[in-house]
N, C-alpha and C positions, 0 to 999 in steps of 0.2 A: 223457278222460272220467273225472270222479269215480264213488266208489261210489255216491252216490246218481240219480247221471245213468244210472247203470247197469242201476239195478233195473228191472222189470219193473210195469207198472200193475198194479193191482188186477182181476181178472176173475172174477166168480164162477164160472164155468165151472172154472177152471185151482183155485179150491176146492172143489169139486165133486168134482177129480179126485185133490185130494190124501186127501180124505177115503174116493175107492175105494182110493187103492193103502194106505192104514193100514189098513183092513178088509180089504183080501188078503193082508194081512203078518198080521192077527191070526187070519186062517182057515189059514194057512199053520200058525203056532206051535200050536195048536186042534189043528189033524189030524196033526200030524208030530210033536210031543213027548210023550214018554209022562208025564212030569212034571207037566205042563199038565195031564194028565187026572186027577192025581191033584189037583192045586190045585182043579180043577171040582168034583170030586165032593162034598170037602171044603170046600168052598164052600156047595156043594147043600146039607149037612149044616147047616153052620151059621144058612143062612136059614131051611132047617125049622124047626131048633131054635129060633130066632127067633120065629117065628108060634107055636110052640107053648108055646111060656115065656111069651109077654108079655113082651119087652124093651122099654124104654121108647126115646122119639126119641131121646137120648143114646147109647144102647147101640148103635140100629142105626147112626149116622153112624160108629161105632168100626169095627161089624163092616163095614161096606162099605166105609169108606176100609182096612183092612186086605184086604180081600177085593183089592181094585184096585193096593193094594201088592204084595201077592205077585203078582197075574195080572203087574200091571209089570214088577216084577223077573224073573220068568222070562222073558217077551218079549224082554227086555234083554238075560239070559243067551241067550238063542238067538243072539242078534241079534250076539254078541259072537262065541260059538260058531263062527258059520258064519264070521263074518269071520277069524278066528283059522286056522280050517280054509283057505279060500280063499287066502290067505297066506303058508301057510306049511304045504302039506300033506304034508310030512315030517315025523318025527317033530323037536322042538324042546324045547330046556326052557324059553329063557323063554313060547313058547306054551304052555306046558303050564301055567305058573304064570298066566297072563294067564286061562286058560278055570277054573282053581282060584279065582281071585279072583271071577272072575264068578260061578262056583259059591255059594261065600262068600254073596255080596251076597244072594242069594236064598235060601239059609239062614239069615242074621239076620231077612230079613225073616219066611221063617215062624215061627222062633224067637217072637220079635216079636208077629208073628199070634197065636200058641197062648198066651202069655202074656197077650195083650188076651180070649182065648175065654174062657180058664180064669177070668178074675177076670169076665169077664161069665155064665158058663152055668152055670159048679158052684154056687155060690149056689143057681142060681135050681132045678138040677136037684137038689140035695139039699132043697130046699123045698120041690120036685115032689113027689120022692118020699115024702116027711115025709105027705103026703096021702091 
């Protein structure tokens, strides 16, 4: 049997259920990463600031696809994390390098992030303030 003999029909049901176990993975990451909470808050912050600048429809597609990049990238970092840990839960160096790069990934990307904030809010909040 080839791979496509292989595959499995289309069932909505069986997408239904892929769609709960990702929302239990992102409620999982949500409640158990202290990091995550700091991405939320920082989030919070910047959709306030949002509504209360007046950013225009360009600025917000910025700030939410970077909002969803970093939520991403930590996801990912956990997601690597634990697989790292499961693996290999002695201590290791190259898992130690493997959980630093993943690290990494999600420090460029806020990096990243605070660079798209900065050229979008300080403008607008130094023009705030000029008020």
């Amino acid at each position: 049997m080839n791979a496509l003999q292989n595959k499995k029909s289309f069932q909505l049901k069986n997408r239904l259920k892929s769609f709960i176990y990702a929302f239990k993975g992102v409620k999982f990451v949500f409640l158990s990463q202290h990091n995550m909470w700091i991405h939320i808050v920082l989030a919070f912050i910047a959709v306030t600031l949002g509504f209360v600048l007046g950013i225009n429809i360009f600025e917000w597609v910025a700030v939410i696809f970077s909002i969803g990049f970093v939520l991403s990238m930590e996801i990912f970092n956990s997601a690597i994390e634990t697989l790292v840990d499961l693996t290999s839960p002695n201590y290791n160096e190259k898992a130690g390098k493997i959980k630093d790069m993943a690290a990494g990934a999600v420090l460029i990307s806020a990096i990243t992030t605070a660079i798209i904030g900065a050229i979008i809010f300080i403008p607008k909040i130094l023009n705030f303030l000029n008020y």
